[in-house]
N, C-alpha and C positions, 0 to 999 in steps of 0.2 A: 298623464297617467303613469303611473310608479310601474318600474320594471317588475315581475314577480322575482322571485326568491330564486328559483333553480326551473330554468326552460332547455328541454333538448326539441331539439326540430329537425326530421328525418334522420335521426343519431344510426348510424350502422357501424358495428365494427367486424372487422376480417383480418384473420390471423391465415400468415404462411404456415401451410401441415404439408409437406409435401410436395406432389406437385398440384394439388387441387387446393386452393384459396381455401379456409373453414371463415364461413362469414355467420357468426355470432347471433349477432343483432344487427336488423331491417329496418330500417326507416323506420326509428321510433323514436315519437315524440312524445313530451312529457309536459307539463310545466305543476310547478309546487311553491306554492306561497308560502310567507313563513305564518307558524304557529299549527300546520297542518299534522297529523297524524294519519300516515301514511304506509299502508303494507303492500308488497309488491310480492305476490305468491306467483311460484311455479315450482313445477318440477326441477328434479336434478337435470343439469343440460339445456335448460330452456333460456338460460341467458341471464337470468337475473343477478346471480352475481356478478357479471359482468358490468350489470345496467350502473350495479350499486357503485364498482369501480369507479367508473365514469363519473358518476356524481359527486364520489369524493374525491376526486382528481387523483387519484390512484393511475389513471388510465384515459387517455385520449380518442375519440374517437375517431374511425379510420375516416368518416364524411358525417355531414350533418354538422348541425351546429349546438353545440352546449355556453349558456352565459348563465352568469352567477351576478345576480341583481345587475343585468344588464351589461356585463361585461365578457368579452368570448373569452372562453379559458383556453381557447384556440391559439388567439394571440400572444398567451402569456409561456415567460421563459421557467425553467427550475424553480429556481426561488421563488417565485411566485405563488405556483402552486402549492409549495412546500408552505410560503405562508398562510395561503387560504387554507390549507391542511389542518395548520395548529393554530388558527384563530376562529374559521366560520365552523369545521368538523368536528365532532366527536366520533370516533371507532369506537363497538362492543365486537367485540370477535366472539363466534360461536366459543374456539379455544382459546379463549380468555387471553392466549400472545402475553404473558408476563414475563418480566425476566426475574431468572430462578437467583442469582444473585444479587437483587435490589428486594426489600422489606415491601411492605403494603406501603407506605407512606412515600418511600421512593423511589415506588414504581408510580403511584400516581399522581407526582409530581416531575414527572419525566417531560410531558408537555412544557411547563411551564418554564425547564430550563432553558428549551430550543427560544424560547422569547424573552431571557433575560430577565424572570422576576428572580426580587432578593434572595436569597436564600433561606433567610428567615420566614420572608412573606410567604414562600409557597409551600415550607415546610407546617406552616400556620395551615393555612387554605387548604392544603391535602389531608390533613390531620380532621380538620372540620368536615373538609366533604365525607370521608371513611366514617365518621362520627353518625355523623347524619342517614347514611347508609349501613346503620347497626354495626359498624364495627370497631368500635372507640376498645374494644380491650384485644383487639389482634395487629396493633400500627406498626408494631416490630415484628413481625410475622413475615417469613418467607411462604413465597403459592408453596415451596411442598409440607409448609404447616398449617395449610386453609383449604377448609372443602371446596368443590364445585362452586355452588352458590356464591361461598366469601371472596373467591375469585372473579366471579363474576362483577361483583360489586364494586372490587378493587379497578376493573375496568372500565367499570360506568366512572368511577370516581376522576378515572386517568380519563376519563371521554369530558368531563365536565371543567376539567384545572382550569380550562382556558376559555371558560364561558360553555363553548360549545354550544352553538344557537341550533344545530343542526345535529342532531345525533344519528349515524347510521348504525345500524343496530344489524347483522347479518348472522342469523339464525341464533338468537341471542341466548335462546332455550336447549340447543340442542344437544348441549352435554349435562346439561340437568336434568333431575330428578321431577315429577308433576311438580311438588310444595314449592321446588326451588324455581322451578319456570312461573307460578303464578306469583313470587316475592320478586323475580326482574319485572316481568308485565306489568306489576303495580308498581313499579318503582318510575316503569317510564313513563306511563300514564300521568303517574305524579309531575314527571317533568315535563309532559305535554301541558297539565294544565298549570307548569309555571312558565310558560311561553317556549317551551323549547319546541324545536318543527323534527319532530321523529317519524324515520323513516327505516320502517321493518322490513327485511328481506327473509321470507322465511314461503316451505313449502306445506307448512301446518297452519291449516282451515282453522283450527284452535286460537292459534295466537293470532291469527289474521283479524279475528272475529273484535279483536281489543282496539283496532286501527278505528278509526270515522270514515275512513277511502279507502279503499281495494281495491287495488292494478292486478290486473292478472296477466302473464306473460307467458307466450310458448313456442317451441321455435324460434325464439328470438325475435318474436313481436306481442307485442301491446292484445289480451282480443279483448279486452273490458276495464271497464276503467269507471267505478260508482261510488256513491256516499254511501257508507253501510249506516249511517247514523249521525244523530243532528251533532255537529258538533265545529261550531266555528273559528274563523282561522282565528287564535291568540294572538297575544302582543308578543313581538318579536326578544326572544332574551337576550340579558346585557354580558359583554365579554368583558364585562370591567376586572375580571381578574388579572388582564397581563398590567394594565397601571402604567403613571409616568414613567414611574423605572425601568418602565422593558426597554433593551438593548437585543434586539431580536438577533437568534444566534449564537450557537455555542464556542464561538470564538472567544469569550471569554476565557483566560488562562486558565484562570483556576477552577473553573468549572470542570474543564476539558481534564484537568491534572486529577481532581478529584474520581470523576469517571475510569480514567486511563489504571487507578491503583485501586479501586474495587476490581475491575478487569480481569489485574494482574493477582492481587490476593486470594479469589476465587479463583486460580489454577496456579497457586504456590511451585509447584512441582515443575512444571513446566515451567513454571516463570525462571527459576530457581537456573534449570538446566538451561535455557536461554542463555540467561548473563553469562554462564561461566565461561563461553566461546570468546564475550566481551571483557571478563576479567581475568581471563589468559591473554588477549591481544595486549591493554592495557598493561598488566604486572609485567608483562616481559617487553615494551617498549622500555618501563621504568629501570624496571632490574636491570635491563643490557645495556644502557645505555649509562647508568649508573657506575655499570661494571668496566665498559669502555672507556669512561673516563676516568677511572680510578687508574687505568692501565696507561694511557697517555699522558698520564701525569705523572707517572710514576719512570715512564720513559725522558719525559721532557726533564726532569728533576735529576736526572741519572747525568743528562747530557750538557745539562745547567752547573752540575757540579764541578765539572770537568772545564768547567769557564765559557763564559758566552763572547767574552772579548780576545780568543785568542785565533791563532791563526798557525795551522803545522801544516810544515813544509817538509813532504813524505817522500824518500825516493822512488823513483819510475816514473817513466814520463807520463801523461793524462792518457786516459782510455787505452792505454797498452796495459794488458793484464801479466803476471807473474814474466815481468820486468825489472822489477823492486831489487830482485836476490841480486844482479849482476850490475848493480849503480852502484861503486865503491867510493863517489865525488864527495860525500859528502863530509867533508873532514875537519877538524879544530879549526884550523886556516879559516873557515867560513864564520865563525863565531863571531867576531868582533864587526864584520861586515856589515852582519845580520842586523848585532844588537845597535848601529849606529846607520841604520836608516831612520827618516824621521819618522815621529808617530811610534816608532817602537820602546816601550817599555824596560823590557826585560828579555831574555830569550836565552833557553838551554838546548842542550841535545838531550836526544834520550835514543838511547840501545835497551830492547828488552827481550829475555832470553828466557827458558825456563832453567833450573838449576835447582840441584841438593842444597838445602841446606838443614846444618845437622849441631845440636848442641849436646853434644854427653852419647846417649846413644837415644837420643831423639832425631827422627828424621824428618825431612818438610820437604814437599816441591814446592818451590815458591817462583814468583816472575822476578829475578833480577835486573834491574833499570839500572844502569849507567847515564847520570845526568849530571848536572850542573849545580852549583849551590843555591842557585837562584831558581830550586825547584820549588818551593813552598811557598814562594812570592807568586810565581806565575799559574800555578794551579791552584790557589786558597786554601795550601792541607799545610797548615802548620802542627809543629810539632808536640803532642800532646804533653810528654814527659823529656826531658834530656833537650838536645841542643841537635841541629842538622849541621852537615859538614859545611865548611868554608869554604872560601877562593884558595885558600893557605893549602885545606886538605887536598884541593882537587892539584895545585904546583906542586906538591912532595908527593903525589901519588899512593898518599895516608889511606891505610888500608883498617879504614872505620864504616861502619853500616849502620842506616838508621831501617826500622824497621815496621811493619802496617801493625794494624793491631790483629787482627787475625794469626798473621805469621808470629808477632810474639806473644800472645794467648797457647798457640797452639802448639809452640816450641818449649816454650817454659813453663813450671808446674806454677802453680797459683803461689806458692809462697815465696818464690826464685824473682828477684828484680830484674827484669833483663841489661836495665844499664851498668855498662862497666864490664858485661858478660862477653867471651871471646864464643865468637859461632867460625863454623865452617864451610865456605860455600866452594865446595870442589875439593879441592885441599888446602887450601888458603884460608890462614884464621883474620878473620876481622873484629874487632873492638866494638862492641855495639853502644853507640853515642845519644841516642835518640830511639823513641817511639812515635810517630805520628798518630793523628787525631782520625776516628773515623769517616770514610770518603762513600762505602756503601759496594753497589753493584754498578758495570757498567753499562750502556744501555743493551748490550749481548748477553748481559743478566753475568759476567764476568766478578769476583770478588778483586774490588782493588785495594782491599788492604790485607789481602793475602800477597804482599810484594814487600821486596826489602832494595834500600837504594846507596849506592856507590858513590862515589867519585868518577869523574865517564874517562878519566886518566889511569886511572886504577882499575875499572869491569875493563876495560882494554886490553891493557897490560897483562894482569892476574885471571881475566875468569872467560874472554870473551876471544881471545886471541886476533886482536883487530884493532885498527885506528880509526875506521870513519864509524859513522851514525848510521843510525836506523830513520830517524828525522829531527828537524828540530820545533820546538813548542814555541811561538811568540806571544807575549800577551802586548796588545796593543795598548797607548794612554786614552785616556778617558774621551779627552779632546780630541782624537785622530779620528780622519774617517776611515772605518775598516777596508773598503774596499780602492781609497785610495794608495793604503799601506800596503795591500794585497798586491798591488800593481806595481809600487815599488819593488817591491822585495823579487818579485818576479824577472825585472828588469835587471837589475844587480845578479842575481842568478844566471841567467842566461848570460850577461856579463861575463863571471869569474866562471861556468863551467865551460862555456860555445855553444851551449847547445840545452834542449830542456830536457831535463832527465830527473825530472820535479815535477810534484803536482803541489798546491796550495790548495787545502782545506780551509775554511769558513764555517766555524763554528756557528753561528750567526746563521749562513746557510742551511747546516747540517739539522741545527733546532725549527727552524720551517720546515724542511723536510720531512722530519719528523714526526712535526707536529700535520701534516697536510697529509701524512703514511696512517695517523693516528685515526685524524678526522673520518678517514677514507674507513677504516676498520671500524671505527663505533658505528657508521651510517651503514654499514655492511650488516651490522649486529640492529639496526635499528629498522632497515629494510625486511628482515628476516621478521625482525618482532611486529610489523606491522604488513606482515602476510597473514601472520595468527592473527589481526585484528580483523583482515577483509574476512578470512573465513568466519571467523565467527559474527562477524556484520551478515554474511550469507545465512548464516546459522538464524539469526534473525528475521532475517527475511523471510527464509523457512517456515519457520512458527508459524510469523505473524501469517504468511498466506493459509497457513492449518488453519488460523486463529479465525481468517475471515470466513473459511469453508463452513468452517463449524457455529458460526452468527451469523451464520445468511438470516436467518429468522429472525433474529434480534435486530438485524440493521433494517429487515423489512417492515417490523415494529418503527424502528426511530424513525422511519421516512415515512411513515404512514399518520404517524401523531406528531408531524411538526419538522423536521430532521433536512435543512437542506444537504446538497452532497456535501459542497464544505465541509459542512458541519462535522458528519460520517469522517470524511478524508483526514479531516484534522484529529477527530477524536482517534484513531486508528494509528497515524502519523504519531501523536504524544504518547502513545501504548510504545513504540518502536522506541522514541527517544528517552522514556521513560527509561526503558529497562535499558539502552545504550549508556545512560545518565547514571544512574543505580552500578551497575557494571561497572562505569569506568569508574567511579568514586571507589567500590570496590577493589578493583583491579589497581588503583594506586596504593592503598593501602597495602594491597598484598604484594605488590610490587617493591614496596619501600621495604616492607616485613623479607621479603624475600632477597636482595641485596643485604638486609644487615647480618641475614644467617650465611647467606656465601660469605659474607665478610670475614666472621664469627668461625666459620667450621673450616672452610678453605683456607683464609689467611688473607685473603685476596684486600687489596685497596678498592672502595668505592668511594663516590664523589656523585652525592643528589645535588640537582640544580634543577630549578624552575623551571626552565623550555623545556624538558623531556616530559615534565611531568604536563604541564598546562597542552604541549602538542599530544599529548597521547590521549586527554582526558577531552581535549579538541577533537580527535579525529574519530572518539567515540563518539562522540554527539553529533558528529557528520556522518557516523556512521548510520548513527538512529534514522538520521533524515533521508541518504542515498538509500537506506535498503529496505526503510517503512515506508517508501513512498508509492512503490508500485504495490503491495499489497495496501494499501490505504486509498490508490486510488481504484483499486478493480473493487474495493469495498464500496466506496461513493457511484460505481457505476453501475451496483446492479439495481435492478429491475424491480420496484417497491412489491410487485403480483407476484413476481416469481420467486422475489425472496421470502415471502410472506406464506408459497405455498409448502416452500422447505421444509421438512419433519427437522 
């Protein structure tokens, strides 16, 4: 013998109120074949909504036993229920439960998403059911452009998407009008006698009277239970609406994508002020990061200029601070030493002082260097105009100067050639021989061609009143290893002084440092920009938990007609990383826009590269997921009854 349709057997439920248990429904049993037309009347209180729950797997019973063609819905998990929801159920809500941002068409084709028909199909399918249900010229219609009734309809329509062998119907009249309550009654009538098993819950003797059976129910039991009229069980209706192609579950991408940006364009505003938490975090990951390396580059290039291959050898010994003034060792005598260790190149001294210097009744402070001839070989500044001094000049103690371009810009008028021109630095006239080629800032942001350079025989003698050095410059050959030269030279040092009253710098060193001082400062600046991004991921978060308070009823709708939690979880989740997504696409844009105006107004160097920007527009879209997920999952966890009872 075939199982019936829907059997409860001593069904009781009891809810905690308190401290006194509220037990609902007593030991009630039921059973309901399909094709049956079935009103289950009582008063307010008497349990019947309750009963109704239960049969639509809304609600489990606290004892007793419920099977749905012979199977316990006892035994079964979430999704289960959730399927038999949107395949065996049909819901009419007394208040119709539409959502106010989906049309008549795509509100009742909502079922058929949770089971993966095409989009095409069920846009077809819901169009024809509205049709068929007098409403073929309201399909683009929002409920707040449709009466009572055309709401109502809209509901039967969303109860039938998916076959709906079973319609539970819960007081399906009682926000209608009489005309409009006898157009539902005849509508389900109609569907009773197309095989569908309708089951009315309502406390009107009226509508009761359209059932074939009548349950009556009070206090939360069963007292009567009769055939009010002949009318026998029908053939069971076909749910051939979900088809081969259902893929049950709104895991679908694009479905979920689709959903998540109606959502969000039906609360533009909000939506709007959301992102901008996320396209502040974003723009200023890009911009600072941008800006940071514009600055490191700009440091590394200052100290690159200054030569990567070289090696100065500075008076005072290591880590002894203002020691330097009282080292006098370091003297001409050392020159030759220097330049004839192996690996070495080239090597000068340099003394540098500030000093007047003055042509006509122009004045300049300028840095004067006492170095070598072999200074434009060892630092790469040759000479732009004229010729630098010789080995010749620096033997006769030739009191000639070449000179940066700043310093001769800024001494001589624009139409005055400075070579050949007699300057004065002190009181002593010198021959200006040369202009050098510009070298820039140094990495102290220092102008190094605001300097003019000597003979270090002659800034001795004439401007500096001294014989030793300030240090000397090595440039290493190509082929040497720097830090084997470095160790030579050292050795030799200690040699010719007794003692080390010398430190050796490592250019080569000095630009890792640098560059590791640099790194440290843009992650500093990228650390900061990616504090704006948590907040405004919180910001997120925020909303979305507004977002859920305020869809309790809409999500108690999607879990009622089909909606496993996933489903919820996920569509809620894609709303989060939507707007993270949107945001940070944003947020780079204004981020790049925003770097090229500092650029532009301040003066400042930037420098876009791909990791700032791919990590930032990454850590939005992590952000989407870390901070929609607790609001997506207290959305997936509520209660289908109680969200359902939400205003």
């Amino acid at each position: 013998m075939a199982s019936p349709l829907l059997e409860l057997k001593a069904v009781s439920r009891t809810y905690a109120s308190g401290a006194e248990p509220l037990t609902v429904l007593k030991a009630v049993s039921l059973t309901i074949e399909s094709g049956e037309f079935v009103a289950i009347m009582g008063a307010s209180g008497s349990g019947k909504s309750t009963l109704m729950n239960i049969i639509g797997c809304l609600d489990k019973p606290s004892s007793g036993s419920y099977s749905i063609h012979g199977v316990e819905v006892a035994s079964l998990n979430g999704d289960a229920l959730a399927a038999l929801r949107r395949d065996t159920f049909g819901f009419i809500f007394q208040r119709y439960n539409l959502m106010s941002d989906l049309n008549a068409v795509e509100n009742a084709e909502v079922p058929a998403v949770y089971c993966g028909m095409a989009k095409a199909r069920r846009e077809t399918h819901a169009s024809d059911l509205l049709r068929e249900l007098g409403l073929g010229d309201r399909l683009q219609h929002h409920p707040n452009q449709l009466s009572g009734g055309q709401q109502q309809r809209v509901s039967i329509a969303r109860a039938l998407m998916n076959g709906g062998p079973v319609i539970l119907a819960d007081e399906p009249t009682g926000a209608l009008d009489s005309q409009g309550g006898k157009e539902v009654m005849a509508i389900l009538e109609k569907l009773h006698g197309q095989g569908h098993t309708i089951i009315v819950v309502t406390h009107d003797s009226d509508i009761a009277t359209h059932a074939h059976r009548l349950v009556r129910i009070a206090d939360g039991r069963i007292t009567s239970d009769e055939q009010q009229q002949k009318g026998g069980v029908g053939c069971p209706a076909q749910t051939g609406a979900t088809g081969k192609d259902a893929k049950p579950g709104v895991a679908v991408l694009g479905e979920a994508l689709k959903m998540a940006l109606s959502s969000l364009l039906h609360n533009r505003l909000r939506t709007a002020l959301t992102m901008l938490g996320i396209i502040i975090g974003v723009a200023s990951v890009v911009a600072l990061m941008a800006i940071g390396n514009g600055a490191k580059q700009d440091v590394l290039e200052r100290i690159q200029a200054m030569g990567t291959d070289l090696l100065t050898i500075m008076r005072g010994p290591p880590a002894v601070r203002a020691s330097a003034d009282i080292v006098t060792s370091f003297l001409p005598e050392d020159l030759p030493s220097i330049a004839n260790v192996r690996g070495v190149a080239m090597a000068v001294p340099e003394t540098a002082l500030s000093s007047l210097l003055r042509f006509g009744d122009q004045d300049l402070m300028v840095t004067v260097v006492g170095t070598g001839q072999d200074f434009p070989q060892v630092h790469d500044w040759p000479p732009q105009s004229g010729v630098f001094f010789s080995a010749e000049h620096v033997k006769r103690y030739a009191q000639v100067v070449a000179l940066g371009q700043t310093a001769a810009k800024n001494l001589f008028p624009e139409d005055t050639n400075p070579l050949g021109q007699y300057v004065l630095i002190g009181n002593a006239p010198f021959l200006v021989i040369g202009v050098l080629s510009s070298k820039g800032l140094t990495p102290r942001g220092d102008d190094m061609d605001n300097s003019v350079w000597l003979p270090y025989t002659t800034a001795g003698a004439r401007v500096f009143g001294q014989r030793f050095f300030n240090d000397f410059v090595v440039r290493v050959k190509p082929s040497a290893d720097m830090s084997v030269v470095q160790a030579d030279l050292h050795t030799l040092l200690i040699k010719r002084h007794r003692k080390e009253d010398f430190n050796i710098r490592n250019m080569a060193d000095t630009i890792a440092t640098a560059n590791e001082t640099q790194n440290t400062l843009t992650y500093l600046l990228a650390a900061i920009a990616v504090i704006s991004l948590v907040v405004g991921g919180i910001g997120v978060m925020n909303i979305m938990l507004v977002s859920v308070t305020e869809r309790t009823r809409e999500i108690g709708i999607r879990m009622a007609i089909g909606a496993r939690s996933f489903d919820v979880l996920f569509q809620f989740l894609t709303e989060a990383v939507m707007v993270c997504f949107i945001g940070g696409l944003a947020g780079v844009v204004v981020g790049i826009g925003g770097g090229l105006a500092t650029s532009t107004i301040a003066g400042w160097r930037v420098i876009f590269t791909v990791a700032p920007v791919v990590i930032a527009f990454g850590c939005a879209f992590l952000t989407g997921i870390i901070f929609g997920y607790l609001p997506a999952k207290k959305a997936a966890q509520l209660d289908p009854i109680e969200a359902l009872a939400r205003d």
